[in-house]
Backbone as CSV, one residue per row, in Angstrom:
resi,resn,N_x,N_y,N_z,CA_x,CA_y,CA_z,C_x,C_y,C_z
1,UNK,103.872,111.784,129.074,104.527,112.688,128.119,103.474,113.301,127.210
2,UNK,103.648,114.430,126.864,102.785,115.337,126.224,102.844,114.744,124.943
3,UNK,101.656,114.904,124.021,101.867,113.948,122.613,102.389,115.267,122.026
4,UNK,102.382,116.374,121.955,103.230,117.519,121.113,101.913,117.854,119.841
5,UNK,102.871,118.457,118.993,101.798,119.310,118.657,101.832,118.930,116.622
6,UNK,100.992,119.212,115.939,100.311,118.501,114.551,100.237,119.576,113.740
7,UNK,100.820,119.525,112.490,100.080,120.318,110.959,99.473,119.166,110.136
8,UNK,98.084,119.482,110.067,97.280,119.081,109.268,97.075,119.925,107.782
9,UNK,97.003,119.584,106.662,96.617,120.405,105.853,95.432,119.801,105.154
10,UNK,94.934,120.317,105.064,92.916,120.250,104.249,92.591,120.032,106.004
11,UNK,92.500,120.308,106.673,92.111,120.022,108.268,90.504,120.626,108.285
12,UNK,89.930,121.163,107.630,88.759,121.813,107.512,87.708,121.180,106.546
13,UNK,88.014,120.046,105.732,86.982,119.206,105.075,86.392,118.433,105.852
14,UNK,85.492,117.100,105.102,85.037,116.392,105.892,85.924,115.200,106.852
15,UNK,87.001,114.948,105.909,88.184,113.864,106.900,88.879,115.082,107.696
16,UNK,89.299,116.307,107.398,89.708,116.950,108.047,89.590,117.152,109.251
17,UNK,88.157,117.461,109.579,87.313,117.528,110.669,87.471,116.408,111.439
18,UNK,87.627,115.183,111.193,87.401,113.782,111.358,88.797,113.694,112.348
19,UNK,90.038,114.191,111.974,91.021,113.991,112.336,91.756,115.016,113.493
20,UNK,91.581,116.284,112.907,91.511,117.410,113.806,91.010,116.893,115.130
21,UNK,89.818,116.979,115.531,89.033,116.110,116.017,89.419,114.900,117.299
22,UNK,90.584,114.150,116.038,90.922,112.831,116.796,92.844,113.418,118.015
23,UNK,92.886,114.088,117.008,94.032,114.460,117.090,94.035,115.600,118.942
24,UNK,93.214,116.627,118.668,92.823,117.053,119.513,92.312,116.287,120.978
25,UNK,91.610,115.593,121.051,91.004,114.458,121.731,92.384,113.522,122.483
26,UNK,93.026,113.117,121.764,94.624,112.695,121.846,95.236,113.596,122.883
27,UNK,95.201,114.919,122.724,96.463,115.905,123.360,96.857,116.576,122.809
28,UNK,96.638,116.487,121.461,97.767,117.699,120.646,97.348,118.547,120.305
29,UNK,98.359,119.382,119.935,98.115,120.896,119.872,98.013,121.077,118.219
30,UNK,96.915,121.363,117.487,96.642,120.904,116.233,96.715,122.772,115.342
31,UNK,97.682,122.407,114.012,97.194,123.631,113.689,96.577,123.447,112.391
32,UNK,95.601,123.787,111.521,95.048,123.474,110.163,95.334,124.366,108.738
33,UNK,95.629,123.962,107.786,95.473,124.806,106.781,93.959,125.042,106.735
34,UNK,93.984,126.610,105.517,92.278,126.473,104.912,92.798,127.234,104.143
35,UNK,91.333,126.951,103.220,91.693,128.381,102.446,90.241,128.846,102.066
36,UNK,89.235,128.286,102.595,87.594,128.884,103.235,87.913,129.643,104.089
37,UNK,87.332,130.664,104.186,87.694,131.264,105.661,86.076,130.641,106.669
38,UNK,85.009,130.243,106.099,84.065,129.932,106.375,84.158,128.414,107.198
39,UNK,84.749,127.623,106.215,85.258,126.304,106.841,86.112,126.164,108.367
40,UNK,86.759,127.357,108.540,87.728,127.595,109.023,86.737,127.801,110.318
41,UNK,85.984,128.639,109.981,84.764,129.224,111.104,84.295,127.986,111.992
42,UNK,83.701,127.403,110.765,82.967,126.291,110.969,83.475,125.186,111.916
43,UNK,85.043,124.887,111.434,86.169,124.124,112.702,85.836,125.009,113.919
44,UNK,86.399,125.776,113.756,87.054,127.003,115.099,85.661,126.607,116.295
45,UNK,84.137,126.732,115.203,83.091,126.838,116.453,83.297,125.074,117.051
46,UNK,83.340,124.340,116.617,83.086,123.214,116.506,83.963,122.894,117.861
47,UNK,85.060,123.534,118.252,86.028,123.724,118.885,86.660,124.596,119.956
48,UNK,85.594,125.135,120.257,85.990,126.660,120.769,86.855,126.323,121.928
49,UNK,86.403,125.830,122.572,87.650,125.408,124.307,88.899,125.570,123.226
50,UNK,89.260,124.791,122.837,90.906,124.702,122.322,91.246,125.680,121.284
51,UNK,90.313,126.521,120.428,90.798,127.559,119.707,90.956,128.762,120.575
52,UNK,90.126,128.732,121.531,90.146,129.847,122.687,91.556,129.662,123.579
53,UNK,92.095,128.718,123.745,93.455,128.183,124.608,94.646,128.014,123.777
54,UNK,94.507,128.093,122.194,95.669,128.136,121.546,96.333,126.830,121.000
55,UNK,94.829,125.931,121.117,95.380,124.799,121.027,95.169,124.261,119.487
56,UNK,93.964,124.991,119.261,93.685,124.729,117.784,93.918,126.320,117.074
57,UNK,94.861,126.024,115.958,95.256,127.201,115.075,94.902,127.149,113.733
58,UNK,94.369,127.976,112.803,93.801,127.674,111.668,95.319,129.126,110.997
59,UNK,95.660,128.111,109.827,96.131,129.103,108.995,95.998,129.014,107.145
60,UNK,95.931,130.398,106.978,95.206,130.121,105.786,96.302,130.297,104.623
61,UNK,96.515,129.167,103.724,97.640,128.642,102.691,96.810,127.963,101.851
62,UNK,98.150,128.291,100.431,97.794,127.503,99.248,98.730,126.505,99.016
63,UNK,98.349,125.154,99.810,99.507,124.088,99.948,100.310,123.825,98.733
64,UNK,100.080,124.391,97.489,100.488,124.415,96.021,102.093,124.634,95.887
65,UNK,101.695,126.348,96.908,103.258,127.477,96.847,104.129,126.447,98.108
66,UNK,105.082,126.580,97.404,106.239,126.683,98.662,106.139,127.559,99.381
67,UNK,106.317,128.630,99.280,106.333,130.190,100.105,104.762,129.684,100.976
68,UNK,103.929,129.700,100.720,102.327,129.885,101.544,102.779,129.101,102.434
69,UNK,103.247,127.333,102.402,103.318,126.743,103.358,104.483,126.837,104.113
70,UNK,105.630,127.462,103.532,106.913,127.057,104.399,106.005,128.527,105.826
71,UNK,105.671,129.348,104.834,105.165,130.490,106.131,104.114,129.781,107.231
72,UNK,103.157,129.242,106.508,101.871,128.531,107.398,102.713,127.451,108.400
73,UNK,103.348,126.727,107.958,104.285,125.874,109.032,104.897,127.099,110.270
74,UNK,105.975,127.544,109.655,106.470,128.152,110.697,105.994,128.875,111.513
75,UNK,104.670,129.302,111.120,103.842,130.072,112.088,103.284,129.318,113.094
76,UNK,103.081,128.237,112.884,102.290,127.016,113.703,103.539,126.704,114.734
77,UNK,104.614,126.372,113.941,105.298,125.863,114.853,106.282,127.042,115.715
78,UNK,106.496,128.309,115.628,106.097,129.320,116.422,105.427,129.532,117.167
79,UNK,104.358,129.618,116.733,102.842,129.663,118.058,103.275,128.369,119.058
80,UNK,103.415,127.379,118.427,103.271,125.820,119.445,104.658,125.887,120.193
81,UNK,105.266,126.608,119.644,107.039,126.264,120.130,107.789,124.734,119.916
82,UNK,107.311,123.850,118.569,107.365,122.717,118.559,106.502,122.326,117.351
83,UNK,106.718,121.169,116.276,106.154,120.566,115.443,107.025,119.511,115.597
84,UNK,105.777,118.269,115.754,106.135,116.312,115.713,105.052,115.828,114.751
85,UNK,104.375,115.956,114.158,103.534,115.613,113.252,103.508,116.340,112.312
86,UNK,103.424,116.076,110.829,102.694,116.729,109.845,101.644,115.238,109.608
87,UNK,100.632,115.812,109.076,99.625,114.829,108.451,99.065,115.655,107.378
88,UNK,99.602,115.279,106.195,98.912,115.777,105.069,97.900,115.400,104.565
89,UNK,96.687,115.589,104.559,95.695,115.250,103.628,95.012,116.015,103.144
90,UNK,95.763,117.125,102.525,95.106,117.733,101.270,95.797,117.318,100.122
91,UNK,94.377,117.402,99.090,94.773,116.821,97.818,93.314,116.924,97.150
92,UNK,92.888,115.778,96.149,91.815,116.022,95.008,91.840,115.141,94.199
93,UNK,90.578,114.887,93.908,90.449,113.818,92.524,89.477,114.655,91.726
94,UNK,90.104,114.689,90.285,89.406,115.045,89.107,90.006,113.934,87.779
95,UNK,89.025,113.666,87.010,88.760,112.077,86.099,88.173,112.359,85.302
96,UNK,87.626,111.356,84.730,86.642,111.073,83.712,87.531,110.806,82.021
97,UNK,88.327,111.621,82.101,88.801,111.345,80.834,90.283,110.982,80.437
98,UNK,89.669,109.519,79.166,90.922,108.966,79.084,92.418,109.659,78.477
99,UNK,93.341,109.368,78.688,94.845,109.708,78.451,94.521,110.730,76.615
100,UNK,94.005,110.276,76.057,94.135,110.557,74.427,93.375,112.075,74.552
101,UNK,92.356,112.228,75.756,91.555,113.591,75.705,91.743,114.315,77.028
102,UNK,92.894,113.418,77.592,92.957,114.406,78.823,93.365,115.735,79.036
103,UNK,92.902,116.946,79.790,93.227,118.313,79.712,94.411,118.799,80.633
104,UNK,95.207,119.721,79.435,96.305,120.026,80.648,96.087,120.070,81.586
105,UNK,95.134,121.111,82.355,94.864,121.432,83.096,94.688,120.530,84.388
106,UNK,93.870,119.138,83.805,93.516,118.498,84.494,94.815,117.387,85.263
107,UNK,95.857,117.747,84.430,97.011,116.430,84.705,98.002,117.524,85.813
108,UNK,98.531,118.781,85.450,98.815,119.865,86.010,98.404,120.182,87.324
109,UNK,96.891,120.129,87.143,96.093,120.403,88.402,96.575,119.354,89.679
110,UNK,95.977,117.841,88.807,96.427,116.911,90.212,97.275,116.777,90.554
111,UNK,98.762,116.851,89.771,99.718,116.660,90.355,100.286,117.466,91.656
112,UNK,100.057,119.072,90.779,100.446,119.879,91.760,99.275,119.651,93.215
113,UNK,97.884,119.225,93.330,97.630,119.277,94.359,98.063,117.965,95.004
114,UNK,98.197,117.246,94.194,98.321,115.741,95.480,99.732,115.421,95.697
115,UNK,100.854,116.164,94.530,102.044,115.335,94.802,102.984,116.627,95.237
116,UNK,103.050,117.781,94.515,103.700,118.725,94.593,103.383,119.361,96.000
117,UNK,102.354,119.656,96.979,101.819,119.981,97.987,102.581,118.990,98.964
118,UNK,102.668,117.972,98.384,102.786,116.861,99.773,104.837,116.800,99.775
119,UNK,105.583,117.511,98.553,106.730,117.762,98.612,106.795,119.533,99.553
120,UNK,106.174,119.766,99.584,106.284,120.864,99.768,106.127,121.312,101.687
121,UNK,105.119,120.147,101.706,104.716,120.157,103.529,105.656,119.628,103.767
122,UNK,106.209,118.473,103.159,107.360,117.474,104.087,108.743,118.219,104.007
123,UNK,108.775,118.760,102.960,110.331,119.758,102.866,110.367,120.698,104.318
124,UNK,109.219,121.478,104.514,109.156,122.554,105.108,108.893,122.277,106.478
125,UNK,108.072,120.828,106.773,108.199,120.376,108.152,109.072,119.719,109.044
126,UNK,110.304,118.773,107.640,111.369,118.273,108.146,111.839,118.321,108.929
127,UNK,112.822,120.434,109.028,113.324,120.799,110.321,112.769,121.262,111.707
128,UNK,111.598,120.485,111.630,111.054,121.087,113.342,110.314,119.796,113.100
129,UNK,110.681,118.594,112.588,109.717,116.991,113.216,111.050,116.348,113.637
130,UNK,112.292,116.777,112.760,113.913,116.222,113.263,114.449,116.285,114.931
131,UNK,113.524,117.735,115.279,113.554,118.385,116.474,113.262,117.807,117.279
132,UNK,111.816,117.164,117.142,111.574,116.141,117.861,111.910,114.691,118.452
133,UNK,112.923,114.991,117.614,113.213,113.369,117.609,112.666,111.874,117.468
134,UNK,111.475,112.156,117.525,110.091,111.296,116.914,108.934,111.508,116.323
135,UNK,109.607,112.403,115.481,108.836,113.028,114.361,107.981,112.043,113.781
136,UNK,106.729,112.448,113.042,106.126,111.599,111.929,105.813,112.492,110.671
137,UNK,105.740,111.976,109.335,105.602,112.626,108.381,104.082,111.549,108.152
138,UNK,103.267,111.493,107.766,101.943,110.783,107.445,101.289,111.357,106.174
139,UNK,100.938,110.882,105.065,99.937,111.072,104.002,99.636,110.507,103.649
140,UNK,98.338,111.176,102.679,96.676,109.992,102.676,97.414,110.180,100.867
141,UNK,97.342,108.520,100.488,96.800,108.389,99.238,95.930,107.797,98.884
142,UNK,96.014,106.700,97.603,94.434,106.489,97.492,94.550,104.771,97.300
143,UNK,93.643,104.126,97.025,93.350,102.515,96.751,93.243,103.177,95.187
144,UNK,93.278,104.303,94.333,93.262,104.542,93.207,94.734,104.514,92.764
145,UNK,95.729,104.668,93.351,97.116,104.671,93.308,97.478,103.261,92.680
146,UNK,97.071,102.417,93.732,97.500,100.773,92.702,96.620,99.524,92.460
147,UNK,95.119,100.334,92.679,94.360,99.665,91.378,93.950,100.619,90.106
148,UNK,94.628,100.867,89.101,94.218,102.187,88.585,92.568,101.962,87.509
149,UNK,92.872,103.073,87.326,90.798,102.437,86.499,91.326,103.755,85.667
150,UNK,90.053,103.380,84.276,90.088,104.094,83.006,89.332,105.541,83.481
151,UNK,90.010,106.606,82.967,89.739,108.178,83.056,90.600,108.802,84.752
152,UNK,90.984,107.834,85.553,91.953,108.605,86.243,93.942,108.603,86.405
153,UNK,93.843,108.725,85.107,95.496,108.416,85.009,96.064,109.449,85.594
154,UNK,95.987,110.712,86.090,96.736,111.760,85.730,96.134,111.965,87.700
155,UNK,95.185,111.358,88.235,95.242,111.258,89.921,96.169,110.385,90.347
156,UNK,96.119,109.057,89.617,96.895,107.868,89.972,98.358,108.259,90.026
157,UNK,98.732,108.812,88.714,100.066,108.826,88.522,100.594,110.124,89.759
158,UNK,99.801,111.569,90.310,100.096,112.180,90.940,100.427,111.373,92.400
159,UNK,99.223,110.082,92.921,99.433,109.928,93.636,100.253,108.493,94.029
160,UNK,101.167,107.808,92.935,101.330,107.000,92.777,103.243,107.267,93.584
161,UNK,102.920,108.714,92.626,104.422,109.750,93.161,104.498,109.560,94.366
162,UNK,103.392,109.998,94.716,103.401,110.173,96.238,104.149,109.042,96.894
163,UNK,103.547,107.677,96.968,104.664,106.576,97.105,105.846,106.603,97.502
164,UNK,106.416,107.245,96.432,107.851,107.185,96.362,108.807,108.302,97.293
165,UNK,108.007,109.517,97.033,108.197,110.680,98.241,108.325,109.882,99.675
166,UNK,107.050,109.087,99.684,107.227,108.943,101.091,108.292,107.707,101.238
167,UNK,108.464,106.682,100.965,109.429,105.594,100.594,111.070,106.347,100.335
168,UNK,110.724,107.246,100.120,112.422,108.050,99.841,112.751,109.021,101.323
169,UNK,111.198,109.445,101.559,111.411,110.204,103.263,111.797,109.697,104.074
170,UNK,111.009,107.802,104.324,111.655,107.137,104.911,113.293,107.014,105.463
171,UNK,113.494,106.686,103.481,115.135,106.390,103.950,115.959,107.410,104.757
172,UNK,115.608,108.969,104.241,116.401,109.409,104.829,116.205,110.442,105.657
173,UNK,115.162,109.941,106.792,115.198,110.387,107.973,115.606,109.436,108.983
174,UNK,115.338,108.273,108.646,115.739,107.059,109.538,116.397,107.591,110.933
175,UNK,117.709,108.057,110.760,118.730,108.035,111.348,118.248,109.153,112.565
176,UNK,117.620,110.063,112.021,116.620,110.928,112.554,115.813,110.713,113.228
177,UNK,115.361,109.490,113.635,114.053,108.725,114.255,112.399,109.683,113.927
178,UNK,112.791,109.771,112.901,111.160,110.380,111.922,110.602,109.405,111.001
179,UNK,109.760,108.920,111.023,108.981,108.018,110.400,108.064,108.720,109.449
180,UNK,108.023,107.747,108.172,106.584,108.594,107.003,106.736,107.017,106.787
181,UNK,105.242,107.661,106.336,104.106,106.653,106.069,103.103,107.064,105.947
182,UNK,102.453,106.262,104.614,100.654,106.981,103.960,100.157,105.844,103.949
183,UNK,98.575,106.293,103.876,97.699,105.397,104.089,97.269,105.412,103.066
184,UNK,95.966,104.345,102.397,95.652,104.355,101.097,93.520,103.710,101.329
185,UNK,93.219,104.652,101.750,91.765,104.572,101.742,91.210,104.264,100.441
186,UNK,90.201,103.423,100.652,89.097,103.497,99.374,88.431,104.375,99.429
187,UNK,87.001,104.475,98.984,86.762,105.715,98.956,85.723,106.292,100.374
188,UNK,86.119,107.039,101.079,85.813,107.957,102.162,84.251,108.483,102.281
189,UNK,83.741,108.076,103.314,82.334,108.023,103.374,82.274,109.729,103.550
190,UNK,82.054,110.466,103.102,81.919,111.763,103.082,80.294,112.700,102.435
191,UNK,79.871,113.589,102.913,78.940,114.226,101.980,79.116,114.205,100.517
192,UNK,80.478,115.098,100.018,80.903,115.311,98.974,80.685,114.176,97.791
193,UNK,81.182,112.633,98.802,81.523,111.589,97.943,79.994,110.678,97.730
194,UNK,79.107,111.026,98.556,77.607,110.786,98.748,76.826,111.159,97.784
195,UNK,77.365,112.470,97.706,76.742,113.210,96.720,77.093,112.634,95.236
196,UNK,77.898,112.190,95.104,78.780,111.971,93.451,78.538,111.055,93.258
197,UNK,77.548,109.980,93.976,77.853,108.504,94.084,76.409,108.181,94.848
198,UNK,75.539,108.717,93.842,74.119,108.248,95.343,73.870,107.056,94.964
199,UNK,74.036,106.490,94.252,73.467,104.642,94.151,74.491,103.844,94.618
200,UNK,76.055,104.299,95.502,76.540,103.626,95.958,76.232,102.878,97.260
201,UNK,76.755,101.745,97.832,76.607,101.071,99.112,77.545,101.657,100.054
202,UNK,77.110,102.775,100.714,77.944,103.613,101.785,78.363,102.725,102.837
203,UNK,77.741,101.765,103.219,77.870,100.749,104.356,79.383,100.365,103.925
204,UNK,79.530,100.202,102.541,81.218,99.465,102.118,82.189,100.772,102.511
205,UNK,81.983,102.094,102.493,82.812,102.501,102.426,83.446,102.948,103.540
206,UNK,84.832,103.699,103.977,85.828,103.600,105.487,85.037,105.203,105.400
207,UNK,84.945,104.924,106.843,84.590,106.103,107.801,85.588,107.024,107.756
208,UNK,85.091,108.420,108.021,86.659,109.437,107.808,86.897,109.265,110.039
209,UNK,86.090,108.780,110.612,86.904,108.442,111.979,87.896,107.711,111.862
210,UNK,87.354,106.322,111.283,88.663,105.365,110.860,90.044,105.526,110.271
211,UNK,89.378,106.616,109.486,91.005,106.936,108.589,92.012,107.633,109.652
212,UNK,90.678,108.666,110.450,91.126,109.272,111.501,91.994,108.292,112.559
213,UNK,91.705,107.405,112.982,91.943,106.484,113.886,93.195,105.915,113.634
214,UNK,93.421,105.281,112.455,94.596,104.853,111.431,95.877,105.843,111.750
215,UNK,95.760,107.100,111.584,96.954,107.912,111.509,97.364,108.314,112.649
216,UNK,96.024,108.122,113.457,96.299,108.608,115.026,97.778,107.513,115.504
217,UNK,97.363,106.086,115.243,98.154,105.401,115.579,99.589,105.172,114.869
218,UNK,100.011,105.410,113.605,100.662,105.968,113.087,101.835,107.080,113.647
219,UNK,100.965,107.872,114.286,101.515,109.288,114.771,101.663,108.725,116.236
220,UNK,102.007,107.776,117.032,102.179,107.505,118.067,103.425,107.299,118.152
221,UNK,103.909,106.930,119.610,105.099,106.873,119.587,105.576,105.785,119.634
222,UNK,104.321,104.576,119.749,104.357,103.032,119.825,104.614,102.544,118.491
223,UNK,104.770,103.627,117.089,104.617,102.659,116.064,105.863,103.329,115.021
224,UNK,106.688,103.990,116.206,108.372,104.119,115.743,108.725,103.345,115.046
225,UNK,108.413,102.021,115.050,109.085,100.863,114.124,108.725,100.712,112.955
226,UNK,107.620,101.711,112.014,106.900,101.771,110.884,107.470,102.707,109.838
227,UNK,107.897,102.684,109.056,108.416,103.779,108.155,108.568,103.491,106.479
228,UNK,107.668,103.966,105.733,107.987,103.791,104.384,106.841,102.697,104.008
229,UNK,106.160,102.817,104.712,104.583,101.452,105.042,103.703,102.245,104.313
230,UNK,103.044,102.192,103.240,101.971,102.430,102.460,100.646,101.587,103.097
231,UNK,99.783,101.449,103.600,98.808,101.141,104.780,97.940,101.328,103.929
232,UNK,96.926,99.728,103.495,95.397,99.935,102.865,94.216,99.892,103.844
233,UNK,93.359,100.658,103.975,92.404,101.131,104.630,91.318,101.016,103.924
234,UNK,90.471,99.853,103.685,89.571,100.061,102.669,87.985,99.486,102.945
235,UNK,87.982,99.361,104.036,86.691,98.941,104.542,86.018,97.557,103.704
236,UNK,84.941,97.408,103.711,84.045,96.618,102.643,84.147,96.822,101.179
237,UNK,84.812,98.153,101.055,84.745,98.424,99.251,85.935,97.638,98.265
């Protein structure tokens, strides 16, 4: 049986890549948000057999709007004639400062990218993963979610939401045979996070294959029996 076909969103970062990647490799017909058009490049070459065959689709959204993604979905799942996966992992961490000096901006910002985005993919992917009948809904939160630390209240609490989104998707797709479930990585061996963190012990931290690997199985059809499972992924750290 054909594994069917995937919306990824952030699909063009460094886990992005990681998963795209895995996902592709798998069978499926993968489509990505961006909103680089460069990044986007950068996938596409990385990929050419399957962007050349229609197998890999890049569309460019601001997972923020409702409108950007309900369009970026339906276009994907148009092109594919079919959506059984969403895997969300776009989102963001911005910190440093405690609750008494924190900036609108900054509490505003995360929410809408990590919690409001991830209402927004699962609303809009619902009716074509129902379709499937073994749909999966999948998103990445964090090991910052429920160990929280001083200066990131306003990531935690965005992604703490998240939780509950997915724990509430659960219930009521059940009947639907659609499963959600997020994973909760420490922190992601990445350039980006290399960079922010050079005196850290990278050896502790989870590979973005692994995370990759994690959701792959997730998104199978062997692990139907999983739903509303918050999954820690945290390597050595």
């Amino acid at each position: 049986m054909a594994a069917g076909s995937a919306f990824v969103t952030g699909g063009t970062g460094a886990l992005g890549r990681a998963v795209t990647g895995r996902f592709l490799s798998d069978g499926y017909r993968v489509a990505v948000t961006y909103r680089a058009e460069n990044e986007w490049e950068a996938l596409r070459r990385e990929h050419e057999d399957a962007a050349r065959t229609g197998s890999l689709l890049g569309v460019r959204a601001d997972v923020t709007q409702a409108g950007s993604v309900s369009e970026a979905i339906g276009s994907a799942a148009k092109q594919f004639g079919d959506l059984r996966v969403l895997i969300h992992l776009a989102g963001g961490y911005r910190g440093g400062e405690r609750v008494e000096s924190v900036a609108e901006d900054t509490v505003r910002g995360m929410i809408e990218l990590n919690l409001i985005s991830a209402f927004w993919s699962a609303k809009h992917a619902i009716p074509h993963v129902k379709r499937a009948t073994d749909g999966r809904l999948l998103f990445v939160s964090s090991r910052g979610a429920v160990e929280c630390y001083p200066g990131g209240s306003a990531y935690a609490a965005a992604k703490l939401g998240l939780h509950a989104l997915v724990q509430t998707l659960a219930k009521e797709l059940k009947r639907d045979g659609v499963t959600a479930n997020a994973i909760l990585p420490s922190v992601i061996d990445t350039p980006a996070n290399r960079a922010s963190m050079p005196d850290a012990d990278f050896s502790s931290w989870v590979t973005p294959d692994a995370v990759a690997g994690l959701l792959a199985y997730l998104a199978s059809r062997e692990a139907g029996s999983t739903s509303g499972a918050l999954v820690p992924i945290y390597g050595r750290a």
